[in-house]
N, C-alpha and C positions, 0 to 999 in steps of 0.2 A: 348620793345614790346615782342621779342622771351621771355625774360626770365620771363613775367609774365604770358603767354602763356604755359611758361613750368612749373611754378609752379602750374595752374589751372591745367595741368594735373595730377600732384602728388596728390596734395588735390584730386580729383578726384577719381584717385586709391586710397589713402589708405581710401575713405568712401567706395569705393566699397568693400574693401578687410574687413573691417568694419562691413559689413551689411550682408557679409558671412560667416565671423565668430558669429552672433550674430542668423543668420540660421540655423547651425550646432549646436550650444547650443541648438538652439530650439528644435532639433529634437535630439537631444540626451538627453535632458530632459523626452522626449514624450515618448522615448524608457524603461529610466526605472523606471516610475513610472506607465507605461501599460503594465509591464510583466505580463501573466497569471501563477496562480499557487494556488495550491489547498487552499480552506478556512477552517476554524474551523467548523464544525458541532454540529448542535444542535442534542437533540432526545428525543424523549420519551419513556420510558423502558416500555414496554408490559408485559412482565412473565418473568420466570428465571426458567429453569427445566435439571430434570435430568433423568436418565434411572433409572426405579424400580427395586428394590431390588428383584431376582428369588426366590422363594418359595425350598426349598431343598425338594429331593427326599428320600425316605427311601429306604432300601433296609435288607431283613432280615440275618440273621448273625449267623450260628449256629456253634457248637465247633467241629472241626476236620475237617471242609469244608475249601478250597481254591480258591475264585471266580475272575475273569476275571473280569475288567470294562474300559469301551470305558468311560470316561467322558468328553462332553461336556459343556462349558459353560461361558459366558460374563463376561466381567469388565473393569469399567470405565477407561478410558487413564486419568491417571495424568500427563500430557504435555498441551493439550489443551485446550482453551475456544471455543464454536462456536456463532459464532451472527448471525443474519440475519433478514430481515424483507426488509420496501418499503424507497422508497426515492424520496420527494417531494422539490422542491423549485424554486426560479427563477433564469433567469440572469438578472443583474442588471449593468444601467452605474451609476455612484454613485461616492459622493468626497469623500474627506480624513477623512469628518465627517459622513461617510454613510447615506448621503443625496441622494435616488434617483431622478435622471432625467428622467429616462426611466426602466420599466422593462417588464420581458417574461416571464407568467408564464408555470412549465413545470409541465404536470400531469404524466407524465411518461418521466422523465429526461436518457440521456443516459451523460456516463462519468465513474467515479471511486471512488470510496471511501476507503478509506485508514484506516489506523491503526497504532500504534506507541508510545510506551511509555514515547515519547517525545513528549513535551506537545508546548515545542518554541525551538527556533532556530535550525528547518530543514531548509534550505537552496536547496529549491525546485527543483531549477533549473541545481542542480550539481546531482540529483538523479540516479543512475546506476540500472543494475543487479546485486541481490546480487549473491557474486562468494564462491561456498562450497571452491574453493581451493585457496582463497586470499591469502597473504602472513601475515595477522594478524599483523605488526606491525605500524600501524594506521599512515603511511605518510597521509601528508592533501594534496590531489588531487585537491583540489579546480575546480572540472569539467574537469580537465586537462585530464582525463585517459578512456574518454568516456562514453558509454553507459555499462560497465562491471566496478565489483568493483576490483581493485588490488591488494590495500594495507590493507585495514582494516580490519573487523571482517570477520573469517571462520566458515565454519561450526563446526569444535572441539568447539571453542570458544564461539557459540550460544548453541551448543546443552549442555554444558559444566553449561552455565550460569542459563540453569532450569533442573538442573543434569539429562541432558538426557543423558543414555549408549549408547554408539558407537553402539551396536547390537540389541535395542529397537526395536520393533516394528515398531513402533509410534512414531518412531524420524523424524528430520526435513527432511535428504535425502529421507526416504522410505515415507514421507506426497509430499514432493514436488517433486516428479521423474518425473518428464515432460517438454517438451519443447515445449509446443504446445498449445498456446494463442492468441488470436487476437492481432490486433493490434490497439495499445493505445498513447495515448500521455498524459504527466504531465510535468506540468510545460511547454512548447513550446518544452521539448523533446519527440523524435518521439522511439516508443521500438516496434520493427519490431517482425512480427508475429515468435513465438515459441522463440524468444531472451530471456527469461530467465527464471529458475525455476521456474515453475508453478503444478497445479493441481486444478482439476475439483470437485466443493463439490458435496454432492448425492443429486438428482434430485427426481423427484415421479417414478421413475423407481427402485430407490434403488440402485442407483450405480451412480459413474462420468460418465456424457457423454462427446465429446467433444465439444468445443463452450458452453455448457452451464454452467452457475455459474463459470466461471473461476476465480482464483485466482494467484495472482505472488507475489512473495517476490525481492524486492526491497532495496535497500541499498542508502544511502547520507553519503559520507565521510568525510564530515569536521564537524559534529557534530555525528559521526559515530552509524548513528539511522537504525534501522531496519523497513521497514515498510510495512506491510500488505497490499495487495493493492486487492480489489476485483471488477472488470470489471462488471457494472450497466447492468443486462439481463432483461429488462422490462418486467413485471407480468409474468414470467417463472413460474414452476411448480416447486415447492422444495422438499426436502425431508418429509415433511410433507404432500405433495398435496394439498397444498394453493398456491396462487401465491404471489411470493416475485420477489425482484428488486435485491438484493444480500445475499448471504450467503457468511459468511467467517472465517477461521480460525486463533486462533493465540495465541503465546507459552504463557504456563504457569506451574508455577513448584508448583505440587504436589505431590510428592512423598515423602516417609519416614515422614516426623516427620512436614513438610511446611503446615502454615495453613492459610499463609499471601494470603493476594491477588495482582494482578499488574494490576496498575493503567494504562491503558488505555485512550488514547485520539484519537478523529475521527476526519477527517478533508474528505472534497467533493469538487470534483473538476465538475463541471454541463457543459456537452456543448448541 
C-alpha cells in the first residue's frame, strides 16, 4: 500500500514538473516571436531638388589697377542627401502571414524612421550609439557591449568610406556635434535623452532648434550597419515652412569624379 502510495506520488511530480516545463516553453516562445522592432517602409517619392545655380557678378577690370574683393558665395555639400516629408500608418496585431486581427489607425503617428544602406539583416535589437572613437576592428558584440558601439566602424572609417577629409566642413563630426535628443526607444531598447550623436535639421526658422527635427546616428554590430535614425515631430514646421513629420540626413559620396548613387532603404518603427 506505502509503495503504491509512493509511486502515485512520483507520477504526480513528474506530471507536475511536466506541465511546467511545457509553461516556460510557452512563454518563451510568446517572448520571441513578439519582440518589437522597426518594419521596412513603404513611400511615395514627391520631388527631388536642388539649390540653383547663382548668376555671377561682373565686376569691371581696367590695366594697371589692383582691386580688393570680399567674395561671398554657396555650394553644394558633396557628402549628403536630405529627405523629409509625413508619415502615416497603423499598428496592427497580425500573423506570420500579415493577416490582421486588429488595427489603429495613426494620422500623426509618433516613433522613428530610420535609414541604412542595409537593406536585411540589421539585427534590431543589438542596436547601440554610434561611437566616432570605436576601436574599428569589427569584434561582433552580439548586444553584449550595450547601448554604445565598441568595436566596430569609427568615424575615420565612415567619413573615409564617402571620402570625407578629416577637416571638411561638412563632415560627419562637425554634422552631428550634439548630444542632445529625446528620448527613444528601437527595438525594446531604451537610448536615454542626449546618449548619442545627434543634430537638429533646420526648421522654418532657418536654423536647428532643439527638440525639433532631431536626428541621431545609430550603429548594429553584428551586421556592422550605420543607421540614420530621425525622431517622428508631428506636422512641425520644416525648413521649408510646410509641415512635415521628419527631416533627415544621410552620407553620400560626391565628390571628385563619384557619379554613383547609394541605395538606400527605410524602415519605421510606429508607437
Amino acid at each position: 500500500m506505502e509503495n503504491r502510495k509512493k509511486r502515485e506520488k512520483e507520477k504526480t511530480e513528474i506530471v507536475n514538473m511536466l506541465v511546467l516545463f511545457l509553461i516556460m516553453l510557452f512563454y518563451i516562445n510568446i517572448d520571441a516571436v513578439t519582440a518589437i522592432q522597426p518594419y521596412g517602409a513603404n513611400y511615395t517619392q514627391v520631388k527631388t531638388e536642388t539649390a540653383p545655380l547663382d548668376s555671377p557678378q561682373s565686376i569691371p577690370a581696367q590695366a594697371g589697377n589692383v582691386t580688393e574683393l570680399n567674395i561671398f558665395g554657396f555650394s553644394t555639400t558633396q557628402s549628403w542627401q536630405g529627405y523629409f516629408g509625413n508619415v502615416t500608418g497603423t499598428i496592427q496585431l497580425a500573423d506570420a502571414n500579415d493577416k490582421a486581427m486588429y488595427n489603429w489607425s495613426l494620422a500623426s503617428p509618433e516613433g522613428e524612421v530610420y535609414s541604412s544602406t542595409n537593406g536585411t539583416g540589421i539585427q534590431w535589437a543589438n542596436t547601440q550609439c554610434f561611437n566616432f572613437t570605436a576601436l574599428g576592428n569589427y569584434t561582433a558584440e552580439s548586444g553584449t557591449g550595450g547601448t554604445t558601439n565598441l568595436y566596430g566602424t569609427n568615424l575615420s572609417q565612415l567619413e573615409a568610406r564617402f571620402t570625407i577629409a578629416g577637416d571638411d566642413v561638412d563632415g560627419v563630426d562637425e554634422t552631428f556635434a550634439s548630444l542632445n535628443h529625446s528620448l527613444f526607444y528601437t527595438s525594446n531598447r531604451e537610448f536615454n535623452y542626449g546618449e548619442c550623436k545627434s543634430t537638429n535639421i533646420f526648421s522654418d526658422s532657418g536654423e536647428g532648434e532643439p527638440w525639433k527635427f532631431e536626428e541621431v546616428l545609430l550603429y548594429e554590430p553584428v551586421s556592422t550597419s550605420v543607421i540614420f535614425t530621425s525622431i517622428l515631430d508631428e506636422n512641425a514646421l520644416g525648413f521649408d515652412s510646410a509641415a512635415h513629420d521628419f527631416e533627415m540626413l544621410v552620407l553620400e559620396d560626391g565628390h571628385n569624379t563619384d557619379t554613383q548613387v547609394t541605395q538606400y532603404f527605410f524602415y519605421v518603427e510606429l508607437q
